[in-house]
Backbone as ProteinMPNN parsed JSONL, in Angstrom:
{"seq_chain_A": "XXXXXXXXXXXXXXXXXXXXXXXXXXXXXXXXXXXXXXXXXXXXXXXXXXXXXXXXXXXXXXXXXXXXXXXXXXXXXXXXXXXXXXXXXXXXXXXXXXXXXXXXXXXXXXXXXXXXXXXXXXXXXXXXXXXXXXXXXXXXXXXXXXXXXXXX", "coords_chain_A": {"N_chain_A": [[79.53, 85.157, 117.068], [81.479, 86.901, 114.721], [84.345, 85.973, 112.799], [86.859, 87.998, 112.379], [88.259, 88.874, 109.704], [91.63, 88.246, 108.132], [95.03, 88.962, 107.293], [95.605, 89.852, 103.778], [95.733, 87.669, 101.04], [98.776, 87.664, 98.735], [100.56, 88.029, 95.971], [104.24, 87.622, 95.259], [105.318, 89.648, 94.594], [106.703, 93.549, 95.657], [105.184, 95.583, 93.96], [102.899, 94.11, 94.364], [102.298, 93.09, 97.061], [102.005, 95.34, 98.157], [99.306, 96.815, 97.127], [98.096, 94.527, 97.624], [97.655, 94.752, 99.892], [96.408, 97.783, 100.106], [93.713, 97.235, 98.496], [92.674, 95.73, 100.139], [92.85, 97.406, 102.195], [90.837, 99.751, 101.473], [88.748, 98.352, 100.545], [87.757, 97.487, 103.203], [87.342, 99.934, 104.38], [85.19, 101.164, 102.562], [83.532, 99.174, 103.428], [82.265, 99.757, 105.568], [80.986, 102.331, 105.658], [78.596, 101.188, 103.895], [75.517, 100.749, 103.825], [74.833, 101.696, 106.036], [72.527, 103.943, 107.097], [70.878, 107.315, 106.287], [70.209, 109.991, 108.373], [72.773, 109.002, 109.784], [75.186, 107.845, 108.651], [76.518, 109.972, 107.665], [76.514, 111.557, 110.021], [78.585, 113.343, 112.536], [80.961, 111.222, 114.458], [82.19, 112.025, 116.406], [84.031, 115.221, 118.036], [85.537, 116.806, 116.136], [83.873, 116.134, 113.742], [84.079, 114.342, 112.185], [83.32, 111.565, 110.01], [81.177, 108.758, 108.71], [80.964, 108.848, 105.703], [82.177, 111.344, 105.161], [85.053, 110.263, 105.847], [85.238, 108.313, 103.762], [84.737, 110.218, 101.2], [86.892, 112.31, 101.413], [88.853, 110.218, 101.151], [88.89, 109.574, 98.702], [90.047, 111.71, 97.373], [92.448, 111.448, 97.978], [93.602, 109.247, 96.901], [92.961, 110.27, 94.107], [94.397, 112.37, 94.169], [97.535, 111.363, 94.925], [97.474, 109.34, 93.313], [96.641, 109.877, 90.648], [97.187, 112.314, 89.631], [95.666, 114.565, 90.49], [94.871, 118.156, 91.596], [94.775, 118.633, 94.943], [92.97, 121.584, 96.578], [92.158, 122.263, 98.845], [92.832, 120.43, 101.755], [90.825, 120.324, 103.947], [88.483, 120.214, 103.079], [87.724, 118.35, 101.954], [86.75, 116.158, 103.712], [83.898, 116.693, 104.122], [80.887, 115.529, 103.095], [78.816, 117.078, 100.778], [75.524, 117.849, 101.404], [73.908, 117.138, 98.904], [75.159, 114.678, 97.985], [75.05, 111.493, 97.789], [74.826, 108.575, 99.67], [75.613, 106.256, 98.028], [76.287, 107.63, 95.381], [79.189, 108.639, 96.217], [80.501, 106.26, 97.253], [80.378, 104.777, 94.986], [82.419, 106.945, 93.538], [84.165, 106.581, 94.773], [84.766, 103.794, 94.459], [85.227, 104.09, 91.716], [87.593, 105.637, 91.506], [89.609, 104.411, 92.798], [89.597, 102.268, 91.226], [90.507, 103.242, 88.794], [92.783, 103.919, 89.733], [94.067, 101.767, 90.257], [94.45, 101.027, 87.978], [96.366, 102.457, 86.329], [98.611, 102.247, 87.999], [98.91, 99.467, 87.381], [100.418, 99.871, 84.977], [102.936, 100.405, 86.606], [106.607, 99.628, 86.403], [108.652, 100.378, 87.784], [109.232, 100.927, 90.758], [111.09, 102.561, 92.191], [110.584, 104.941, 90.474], [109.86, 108.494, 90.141], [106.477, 109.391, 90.908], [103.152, 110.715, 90.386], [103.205, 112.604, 92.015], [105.785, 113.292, 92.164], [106.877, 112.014, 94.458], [108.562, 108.698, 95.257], [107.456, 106.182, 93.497], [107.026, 103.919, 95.05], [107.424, 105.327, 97.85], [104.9, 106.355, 97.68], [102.93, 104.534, 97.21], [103.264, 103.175, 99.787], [102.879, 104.978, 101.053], [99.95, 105.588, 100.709], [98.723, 103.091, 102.334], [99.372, 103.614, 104.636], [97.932, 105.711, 105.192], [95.165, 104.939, 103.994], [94.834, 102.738, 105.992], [95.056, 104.123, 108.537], [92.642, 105.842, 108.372], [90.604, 103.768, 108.05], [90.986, 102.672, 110.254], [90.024, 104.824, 111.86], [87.107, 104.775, 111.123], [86.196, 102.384, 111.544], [85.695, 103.165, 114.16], [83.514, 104.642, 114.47], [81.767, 103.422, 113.193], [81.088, 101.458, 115.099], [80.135, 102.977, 116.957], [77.865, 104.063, 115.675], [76.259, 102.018, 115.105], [76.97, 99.682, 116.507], [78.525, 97.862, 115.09], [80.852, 95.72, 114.225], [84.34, 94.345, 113.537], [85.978, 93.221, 109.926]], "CA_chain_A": [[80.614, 86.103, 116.876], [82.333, 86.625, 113.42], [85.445, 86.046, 112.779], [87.351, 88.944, 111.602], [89.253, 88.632, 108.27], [92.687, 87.922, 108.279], [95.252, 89.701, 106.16], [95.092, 89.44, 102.392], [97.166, 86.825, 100.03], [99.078, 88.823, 97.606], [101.59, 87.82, 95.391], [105.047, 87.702, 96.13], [106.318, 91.283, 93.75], [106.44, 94.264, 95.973], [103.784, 96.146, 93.784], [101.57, 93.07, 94.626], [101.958, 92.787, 98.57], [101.326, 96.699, 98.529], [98.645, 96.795, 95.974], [96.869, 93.773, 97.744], [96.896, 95.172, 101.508], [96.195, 98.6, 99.897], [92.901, 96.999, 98.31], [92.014, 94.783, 101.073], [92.297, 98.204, 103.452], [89.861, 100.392, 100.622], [87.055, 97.577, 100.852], [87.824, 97.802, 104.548], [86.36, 101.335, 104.597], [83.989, 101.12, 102.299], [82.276, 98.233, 104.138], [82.1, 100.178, 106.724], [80.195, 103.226, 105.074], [77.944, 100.693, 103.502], [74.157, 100.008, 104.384], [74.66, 103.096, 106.951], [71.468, 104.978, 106.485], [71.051, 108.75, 106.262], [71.735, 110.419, 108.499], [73.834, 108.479, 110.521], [76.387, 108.102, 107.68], [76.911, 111.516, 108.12], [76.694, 112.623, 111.046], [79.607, 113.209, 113.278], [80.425, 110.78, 115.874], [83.249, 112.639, 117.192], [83.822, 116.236, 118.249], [86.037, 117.001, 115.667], [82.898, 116.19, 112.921], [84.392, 112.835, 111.177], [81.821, 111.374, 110.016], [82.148, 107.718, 107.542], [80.89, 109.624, 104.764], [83.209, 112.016, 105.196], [86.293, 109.957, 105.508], [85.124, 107.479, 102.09], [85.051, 111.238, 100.316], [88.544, 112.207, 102.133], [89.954, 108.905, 100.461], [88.686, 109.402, 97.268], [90.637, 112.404, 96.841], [94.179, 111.133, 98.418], [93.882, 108.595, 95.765], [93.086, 110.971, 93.113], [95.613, 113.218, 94.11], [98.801, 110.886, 94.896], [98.167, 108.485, 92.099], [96.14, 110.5, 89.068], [97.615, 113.566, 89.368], [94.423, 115.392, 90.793], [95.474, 118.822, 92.495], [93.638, 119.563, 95.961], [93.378, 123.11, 96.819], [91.211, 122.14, 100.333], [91.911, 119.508, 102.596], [89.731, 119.948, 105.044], [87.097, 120.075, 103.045], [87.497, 116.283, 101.25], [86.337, 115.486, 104.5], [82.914, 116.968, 104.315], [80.139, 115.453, 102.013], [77.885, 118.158, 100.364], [73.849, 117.527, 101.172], [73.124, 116.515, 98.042], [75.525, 113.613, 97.622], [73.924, 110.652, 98.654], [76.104, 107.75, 100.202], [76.248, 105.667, 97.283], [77.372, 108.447, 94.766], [80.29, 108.745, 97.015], [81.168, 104.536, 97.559], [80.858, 105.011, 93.944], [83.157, 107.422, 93.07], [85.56, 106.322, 95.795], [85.437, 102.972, 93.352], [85.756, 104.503, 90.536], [88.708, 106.469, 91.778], [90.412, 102.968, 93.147], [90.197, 101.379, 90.368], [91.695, 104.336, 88.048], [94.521, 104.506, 90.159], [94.936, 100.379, 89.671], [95.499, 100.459, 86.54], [97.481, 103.276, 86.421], [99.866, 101.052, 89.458], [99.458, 98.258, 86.754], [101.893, 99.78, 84.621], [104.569, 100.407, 86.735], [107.759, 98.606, 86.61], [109.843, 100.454, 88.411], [108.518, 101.022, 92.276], [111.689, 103.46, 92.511], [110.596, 105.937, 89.784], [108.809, 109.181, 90.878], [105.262, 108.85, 90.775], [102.3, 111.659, 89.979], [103.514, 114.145, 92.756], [107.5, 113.166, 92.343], [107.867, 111.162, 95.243], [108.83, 107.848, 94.574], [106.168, 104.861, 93.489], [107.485, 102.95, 96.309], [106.971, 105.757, 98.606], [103.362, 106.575, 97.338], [101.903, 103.398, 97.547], [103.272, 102.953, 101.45], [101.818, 106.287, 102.305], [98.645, 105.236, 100.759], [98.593, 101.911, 102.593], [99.462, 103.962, 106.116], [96.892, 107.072, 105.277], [94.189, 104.276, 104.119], [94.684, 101.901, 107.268], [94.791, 105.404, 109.542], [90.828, 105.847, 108.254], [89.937, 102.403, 108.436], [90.582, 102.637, 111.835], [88.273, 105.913, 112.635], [85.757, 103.986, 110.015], [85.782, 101.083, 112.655], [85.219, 103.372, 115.76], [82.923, 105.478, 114.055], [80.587, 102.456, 112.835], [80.533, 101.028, 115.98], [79.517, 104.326, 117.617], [76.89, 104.4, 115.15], [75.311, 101.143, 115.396], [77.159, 98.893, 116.945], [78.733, 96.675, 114.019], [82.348, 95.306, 114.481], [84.919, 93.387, 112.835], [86.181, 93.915, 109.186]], "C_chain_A": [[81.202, 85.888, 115.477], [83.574, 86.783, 113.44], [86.312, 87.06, 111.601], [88.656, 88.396, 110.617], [91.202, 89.223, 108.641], [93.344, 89.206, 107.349], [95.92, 89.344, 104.614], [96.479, 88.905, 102.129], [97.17, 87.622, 99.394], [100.061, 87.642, 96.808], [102.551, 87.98, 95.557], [105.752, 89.112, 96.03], [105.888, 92.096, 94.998], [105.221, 95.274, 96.12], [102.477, 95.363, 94.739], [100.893, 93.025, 95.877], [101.709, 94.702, 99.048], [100.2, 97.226, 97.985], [97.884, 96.23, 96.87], [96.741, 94.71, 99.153], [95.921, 96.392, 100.907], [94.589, 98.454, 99.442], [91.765, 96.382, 99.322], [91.926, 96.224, 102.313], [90.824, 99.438, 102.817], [88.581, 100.071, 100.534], [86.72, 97.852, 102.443], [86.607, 99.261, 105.16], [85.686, 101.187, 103.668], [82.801, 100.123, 102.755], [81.695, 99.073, 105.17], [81.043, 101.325, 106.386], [78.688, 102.095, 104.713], [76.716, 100.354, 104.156], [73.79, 100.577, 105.864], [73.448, 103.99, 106.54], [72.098, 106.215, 106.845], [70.051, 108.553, 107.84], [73.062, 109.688, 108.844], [75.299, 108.216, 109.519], [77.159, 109.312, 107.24], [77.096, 112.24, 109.278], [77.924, 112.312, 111.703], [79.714, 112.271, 114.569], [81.334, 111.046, 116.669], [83.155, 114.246, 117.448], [84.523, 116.837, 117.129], [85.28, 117.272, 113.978], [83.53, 115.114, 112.168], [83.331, 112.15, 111.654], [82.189, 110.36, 109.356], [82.004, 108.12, 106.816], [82.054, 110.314, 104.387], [84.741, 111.255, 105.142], [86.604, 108.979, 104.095], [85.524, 108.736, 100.549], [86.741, 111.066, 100.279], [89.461, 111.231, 101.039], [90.067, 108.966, 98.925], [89.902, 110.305, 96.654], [92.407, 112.575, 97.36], [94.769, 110.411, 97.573], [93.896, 108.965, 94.54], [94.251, 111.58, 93.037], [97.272, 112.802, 94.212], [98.612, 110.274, 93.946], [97.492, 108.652, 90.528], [96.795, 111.492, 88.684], [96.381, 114.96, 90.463], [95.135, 116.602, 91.791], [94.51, 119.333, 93.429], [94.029, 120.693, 96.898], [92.599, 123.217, 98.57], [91.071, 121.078, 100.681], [90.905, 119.097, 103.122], [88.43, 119.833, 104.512], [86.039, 118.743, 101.779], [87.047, 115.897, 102.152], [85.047, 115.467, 104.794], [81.781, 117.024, 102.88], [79.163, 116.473, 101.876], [76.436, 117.512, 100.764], [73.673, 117.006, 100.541], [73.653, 115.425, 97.135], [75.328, 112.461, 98.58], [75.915, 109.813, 98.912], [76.6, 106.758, 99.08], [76.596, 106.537, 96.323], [78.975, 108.579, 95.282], [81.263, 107.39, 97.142], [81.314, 104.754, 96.133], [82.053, 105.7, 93.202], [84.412, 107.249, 93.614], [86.181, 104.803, 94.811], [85.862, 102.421, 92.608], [87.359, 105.15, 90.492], [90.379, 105.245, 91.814], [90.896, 102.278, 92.091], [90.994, 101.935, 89.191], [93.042, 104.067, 88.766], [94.998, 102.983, 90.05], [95.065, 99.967, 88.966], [96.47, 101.227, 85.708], [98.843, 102.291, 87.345], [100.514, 100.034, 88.09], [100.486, 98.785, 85.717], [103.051, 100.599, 85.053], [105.126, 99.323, 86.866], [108.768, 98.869, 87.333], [109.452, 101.509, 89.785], [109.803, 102.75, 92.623], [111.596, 104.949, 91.388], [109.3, 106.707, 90.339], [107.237, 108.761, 90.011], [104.559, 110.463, 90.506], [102.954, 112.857, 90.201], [105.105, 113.639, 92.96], [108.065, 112.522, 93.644], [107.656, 109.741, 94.359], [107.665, 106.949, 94.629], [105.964, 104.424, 94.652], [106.646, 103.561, 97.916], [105.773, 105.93, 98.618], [102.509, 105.467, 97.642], [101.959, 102.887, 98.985], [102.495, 104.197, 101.976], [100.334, 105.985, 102.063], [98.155, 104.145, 101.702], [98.465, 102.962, 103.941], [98.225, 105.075, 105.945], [95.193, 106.067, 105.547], [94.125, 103.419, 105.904], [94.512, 102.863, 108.408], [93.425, 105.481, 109.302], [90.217, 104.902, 108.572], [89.817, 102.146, 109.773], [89.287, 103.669, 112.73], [87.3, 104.983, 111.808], [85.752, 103.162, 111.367], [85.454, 101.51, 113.62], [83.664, 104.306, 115.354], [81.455, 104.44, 113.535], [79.937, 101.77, 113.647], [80.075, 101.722, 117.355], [78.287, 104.126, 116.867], [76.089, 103.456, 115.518], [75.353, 99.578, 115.991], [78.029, 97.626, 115.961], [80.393, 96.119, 114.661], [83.166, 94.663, 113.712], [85.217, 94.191, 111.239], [85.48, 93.466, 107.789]], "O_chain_A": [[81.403, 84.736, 115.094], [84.036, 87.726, 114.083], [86.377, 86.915, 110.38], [89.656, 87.721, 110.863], [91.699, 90.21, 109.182], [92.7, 90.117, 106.83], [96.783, 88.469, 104.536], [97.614, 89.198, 102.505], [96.227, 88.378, 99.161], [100.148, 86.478, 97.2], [102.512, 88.885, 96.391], [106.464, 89.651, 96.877], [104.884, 91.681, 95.577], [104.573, 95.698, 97.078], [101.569, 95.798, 95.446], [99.682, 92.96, 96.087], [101.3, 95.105, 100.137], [99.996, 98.359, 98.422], [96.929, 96.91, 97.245], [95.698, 95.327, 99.375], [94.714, 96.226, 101.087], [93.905, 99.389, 99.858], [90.538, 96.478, 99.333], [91.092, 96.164, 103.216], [89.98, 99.87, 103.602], [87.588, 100.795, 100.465], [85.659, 98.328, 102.849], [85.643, 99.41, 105.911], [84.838, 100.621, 104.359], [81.59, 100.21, 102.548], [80.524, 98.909, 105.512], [80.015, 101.139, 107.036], [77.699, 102.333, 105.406], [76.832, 99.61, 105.13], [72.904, 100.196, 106.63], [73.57, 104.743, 105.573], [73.184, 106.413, 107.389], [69.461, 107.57, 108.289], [74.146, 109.802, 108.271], [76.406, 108.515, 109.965], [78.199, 109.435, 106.594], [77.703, 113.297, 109.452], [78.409, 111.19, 111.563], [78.938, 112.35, 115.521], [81.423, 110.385, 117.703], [82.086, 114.699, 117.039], [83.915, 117.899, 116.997], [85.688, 118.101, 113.165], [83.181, 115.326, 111.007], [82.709, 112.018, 112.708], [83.387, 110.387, 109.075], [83.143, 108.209, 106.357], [82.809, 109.978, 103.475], [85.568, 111.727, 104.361], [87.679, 108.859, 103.507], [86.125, 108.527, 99.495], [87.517, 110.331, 99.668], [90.445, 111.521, 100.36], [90.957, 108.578, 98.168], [90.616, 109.913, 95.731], [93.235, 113.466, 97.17], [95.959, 110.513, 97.276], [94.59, 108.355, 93.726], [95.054, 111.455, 92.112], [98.16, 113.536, 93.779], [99.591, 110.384, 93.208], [97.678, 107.925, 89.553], [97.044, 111.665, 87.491], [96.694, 116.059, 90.918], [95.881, 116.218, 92.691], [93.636, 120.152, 93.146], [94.973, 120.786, 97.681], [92.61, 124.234, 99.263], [90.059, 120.409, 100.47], [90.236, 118.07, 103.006], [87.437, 119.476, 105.147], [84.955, 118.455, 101.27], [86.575, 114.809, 101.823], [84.644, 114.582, 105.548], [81.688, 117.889, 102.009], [78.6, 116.802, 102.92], [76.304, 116.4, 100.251], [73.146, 115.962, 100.924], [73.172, 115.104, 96.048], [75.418, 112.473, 99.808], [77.098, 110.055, 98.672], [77.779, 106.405, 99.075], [77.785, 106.259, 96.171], [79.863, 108.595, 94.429], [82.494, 107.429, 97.135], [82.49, 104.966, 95.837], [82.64, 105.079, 92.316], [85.487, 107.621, 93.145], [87.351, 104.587, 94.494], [86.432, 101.35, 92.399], [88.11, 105.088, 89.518], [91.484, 105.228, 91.271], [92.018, 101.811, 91.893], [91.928, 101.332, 88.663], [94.162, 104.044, 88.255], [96.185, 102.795, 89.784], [95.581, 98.866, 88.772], [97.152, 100.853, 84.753], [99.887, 101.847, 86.866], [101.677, 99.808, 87.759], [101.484, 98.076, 85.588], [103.855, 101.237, 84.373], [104.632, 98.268, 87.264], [109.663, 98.075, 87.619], [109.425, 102.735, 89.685], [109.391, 103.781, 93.154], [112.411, 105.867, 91.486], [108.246, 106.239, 90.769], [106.999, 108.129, 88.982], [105.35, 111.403, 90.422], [103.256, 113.771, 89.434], [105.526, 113.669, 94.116], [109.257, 112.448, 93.941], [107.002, 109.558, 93.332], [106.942, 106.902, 95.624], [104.898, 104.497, 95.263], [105.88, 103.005, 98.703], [105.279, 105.658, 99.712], [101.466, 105.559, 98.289], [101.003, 102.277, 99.465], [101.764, 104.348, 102.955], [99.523, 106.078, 102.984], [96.952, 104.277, 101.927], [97.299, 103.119, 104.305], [97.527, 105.123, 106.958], [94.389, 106.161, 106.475], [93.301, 103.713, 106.771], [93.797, 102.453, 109.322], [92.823, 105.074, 110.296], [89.27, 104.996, 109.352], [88.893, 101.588, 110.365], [88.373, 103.525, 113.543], [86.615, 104.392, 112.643], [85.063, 103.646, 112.265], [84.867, 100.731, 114.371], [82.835, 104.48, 116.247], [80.295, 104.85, 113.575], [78.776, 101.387, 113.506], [79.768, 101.217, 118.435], [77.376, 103.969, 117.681], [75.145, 103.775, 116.242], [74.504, 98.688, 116.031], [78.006, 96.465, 116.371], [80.711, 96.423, 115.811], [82.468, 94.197, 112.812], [84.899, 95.37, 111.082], [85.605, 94.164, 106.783]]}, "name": "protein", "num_of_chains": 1, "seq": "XXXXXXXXXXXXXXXXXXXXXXXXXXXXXXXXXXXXXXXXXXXXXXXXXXXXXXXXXXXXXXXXXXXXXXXXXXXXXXXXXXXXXXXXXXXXXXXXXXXXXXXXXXXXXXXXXXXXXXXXXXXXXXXXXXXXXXXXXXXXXXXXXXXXXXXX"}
């Protein structure tokens, strides 16, 4: 049995202990996508059509859009990878996306000043933390629908 990973040391600053979970829940789902063949990394394992593919896209563009600026004109349809993007184009760009937006994070100083889309830093980086850890959880039921894996 493996023993599932604890939750992450951070530093003691605010940014830091939201920053680190926020990183430690991003690997979270992308492990989970990872070393998923085709299809099954796509396909739906719910009725609804969430798929892990689909929710690694999804993420890419919550992070684009709360902490680059990026404007999305179609939810629903961050959730659905095109055919002809494979699974690592996608882990890729999800972190490429991640790490744009952490070094954008790295210079703030002031957690209470608005952020991309005018809510506040503070607030942005908790909704990311609750939106990311909300996926990570379908990612975990969704992987072990697929092939049985577990843990984080």
């Amino acid at each position: 049995m493996t023993r599932d990973a604890g939750p992450p040391a951070t530093g003691a600053a605010e940014v830091q202990v939201l920053v680190g979970f926020l990183d430690y829940l991003r690997a979270a789902v992308a492990a989970k996508a990872e070393g998923v063949p085709e299809p099954q990394v796509r396909s739906p394992g719910v009725a609804s059509g969430t798929n892990l593919l689909g929710l690694v896209k999804h993420l890419t563009h919550v992070e684009a859009h709360w902490l680059l600026g990026v404007a999305v004109t179609n939810w629903p349809a961050t959730f659905r990878p095109k055919p002809a993007e494979t699974a690592e184009e996608i882990l890729a760009a999800y972190r490429a996306t991640t790490a744009r937006a952490n070094a954008v994070i790295a210079g703030w100083d002031d957690l209470g000043a608005p952020g991309p889309r005018r809510a506040s830093r503070r607030w942005t980086l908790t909704h990311l933390v609750e939106e990311t850890a909300r996926h990570a959880g379908h990612a975990d039921i969704l992987r072990e629908l697929t092939d049985g894996t577990t843990g984080r």
